[in-house]
Every structure is written in structure tokens, then in C-alpha cells.
N, C-alpha and C positions, 0 to 999 in steps of 0.2 A: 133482749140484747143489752147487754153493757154499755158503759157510756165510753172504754175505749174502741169497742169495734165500731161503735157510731161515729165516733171522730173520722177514724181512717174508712170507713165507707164515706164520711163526708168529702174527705179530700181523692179518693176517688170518681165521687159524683160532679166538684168542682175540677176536674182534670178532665173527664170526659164532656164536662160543658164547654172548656175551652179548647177542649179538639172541635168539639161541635161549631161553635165560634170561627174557626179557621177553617173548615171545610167550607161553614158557607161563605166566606169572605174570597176562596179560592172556584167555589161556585159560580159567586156571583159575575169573576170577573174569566172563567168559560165562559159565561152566558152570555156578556158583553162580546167579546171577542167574536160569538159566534152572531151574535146578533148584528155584528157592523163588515161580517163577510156580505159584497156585493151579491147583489140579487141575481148575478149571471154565474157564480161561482156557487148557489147554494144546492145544485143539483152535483156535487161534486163531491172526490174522498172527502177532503181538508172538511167539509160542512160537517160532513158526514160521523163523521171523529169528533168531532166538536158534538156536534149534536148527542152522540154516542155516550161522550165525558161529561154533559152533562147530567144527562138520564143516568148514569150508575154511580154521579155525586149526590142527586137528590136522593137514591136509593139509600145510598149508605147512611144520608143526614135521616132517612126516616129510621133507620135499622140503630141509631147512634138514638137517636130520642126514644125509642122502646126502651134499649138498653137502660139509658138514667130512669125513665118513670118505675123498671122489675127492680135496678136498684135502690131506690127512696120508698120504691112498694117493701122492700125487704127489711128496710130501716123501722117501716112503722110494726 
């Protein structure tokens, strides 16, 4: 590989790091949110939603950190 296409896979690999960066920051604070609904309310949609958006943000942060290692695997 050249060392232009390395560049621009690089600045793709730092672009998808900082989506990565922002999912989990937007993660984190589902997680709060869901973690501070009342214990009488967690049998509920609203929990339920929450709990839901969490489970398919960590999917994606692992599906997003595959992604960067096949791309920096593809570099070397």
C-alpha cells in the first residue's frame, strides 16, 4: 500500500475513532438516565426503551471497534 492510501485510511481510522468517542459519551449518559429511573418505574416501557438503547449502542460500539482493528489490519 502507498503511503497516500495510508494517509487517507488514516484519517478515516481517526474519524471512525471519534464517532466511536461520541457513541460512547452518548452511551454513557443512556445509561445514567436509565440507571436513575425509579425502582417502581423499571418494570415499565420508558425503562424498557432505555434499556433497549442501551443494548443496541454497545452493539454498535463493538460493531464500530471491529470495524477500526479490519481497517488498521488492512493498513499493515
Amino acid at each position: 500500500m502507498n503511503n497516500q492510501r495510508r494517509k487517507e485510511i488514516q484519517k478515516i481510522i481517526n474519524s471512525l475513532e471519534d464517532s466511536k468517542s461520541e457513541l460512547e459519551t452518548l452511551r454513557d449518559e443512556e445509561e445514567e438516565y436509565r440507571d436513575n429511573i425509579p425502582k417502581n418505574l423499571q418494570e415499565t416501557d420508558r425503562y424498557e426503551k432505555a434499556e433497549e438503547a442501551c443494548d443496541n449502542l454497545d452493539s454498535a460500539l463493538d460493531d464500530l471497534e471491529n470495524a477500526i482493528s479490519s481497517v488498521i489490519e488492512a493498513m499493515n
